[in-house]
N, C-alpha and C positions, 0 to 999 in steps of 0.2 A: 338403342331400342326405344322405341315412344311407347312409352306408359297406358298412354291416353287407348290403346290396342288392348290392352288388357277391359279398362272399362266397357268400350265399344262390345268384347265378346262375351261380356258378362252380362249387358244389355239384353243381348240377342239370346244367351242362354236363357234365362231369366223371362222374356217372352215363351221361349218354345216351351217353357218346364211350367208354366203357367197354364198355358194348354194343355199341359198332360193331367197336372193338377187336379184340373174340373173333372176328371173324371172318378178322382178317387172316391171310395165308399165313406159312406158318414161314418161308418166305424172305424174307421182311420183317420179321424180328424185330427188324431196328437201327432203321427207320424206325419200326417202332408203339411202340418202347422211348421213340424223340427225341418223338414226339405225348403218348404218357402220361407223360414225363419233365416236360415245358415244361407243361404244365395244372397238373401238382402242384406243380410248381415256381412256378407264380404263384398258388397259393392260399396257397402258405408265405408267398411272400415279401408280399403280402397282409397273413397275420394278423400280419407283422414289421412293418409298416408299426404298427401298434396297440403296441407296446412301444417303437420308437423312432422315436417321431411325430418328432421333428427329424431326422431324416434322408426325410423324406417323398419329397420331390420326387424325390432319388435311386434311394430303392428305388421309387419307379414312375414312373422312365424303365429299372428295369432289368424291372420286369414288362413295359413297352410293349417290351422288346425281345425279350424272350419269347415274348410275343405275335404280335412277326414273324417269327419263325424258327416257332412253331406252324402260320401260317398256309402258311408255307413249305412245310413238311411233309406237310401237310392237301392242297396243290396235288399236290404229289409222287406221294400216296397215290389222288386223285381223275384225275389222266392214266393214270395206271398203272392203272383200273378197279379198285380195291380196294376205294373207298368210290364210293357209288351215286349219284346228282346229290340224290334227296332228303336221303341220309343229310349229303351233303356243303352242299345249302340250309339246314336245320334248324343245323347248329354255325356256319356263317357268319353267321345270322342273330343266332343269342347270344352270338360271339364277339363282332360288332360291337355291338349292347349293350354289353357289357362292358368292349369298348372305350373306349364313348362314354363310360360313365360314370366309367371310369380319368381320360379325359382330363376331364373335369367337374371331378374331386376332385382333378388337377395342376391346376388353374387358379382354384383356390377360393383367394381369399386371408384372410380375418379366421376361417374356420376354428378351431376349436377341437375341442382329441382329443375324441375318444368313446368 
């Protein structure tokens, strides 16, 4: 599996969820702060996985946790009518990607950095 796959669609999510963003109401500025907080925060901790490959498995149980508190939020944003069912199909669908492949690369064992 190339790693490098994981950043690229966390790029691209990270664009589209930016756009959706701008559209949130000013009275939601702590929730859209926790959504854009938790994405940049698992592409950091992502490119940290690359500098301190022994600590792997660590730093991505802490990105998978990320990742549930994102989705958390995402739920929050979508009852609340702020994010639209397509807008909210489209990030579910490449967040679980994302997912999938985090968990792919926690379970990879003879692995070697890249």
């Amino acid at each position: 599996m190339n790693n490098s796959n994981i950043i690229l669609r966390l790029k691209k999510t990270i664009v589209y969820m930016d756009k959706v963003l701008q559209n949130f109401p000013r009275s939601e500025h702590i929730l859209k702060e926790r959504i854009s907080n938790c994405i940049y925060d698992m592409l950091e901790e992502t490119y940290s996985i690359y500098i301190d490959y022994e600590n792997k498995n660590l730093k991505l149980k802490e990105v998978l946790t990320k990742k549930k508190m994102l989705d958390f939020y995402l739920k929050i944003s979508f009852d609340k009518n702020i994010i639209s069912h397509k807008n909210m199909k489209n990030i579910s669908m490449n967040l679980k990607d994302i997912t999938d492949m985090y968990y792919a690369w926690l379970n990879s064992k003879n692995e070697t950095k890249k």
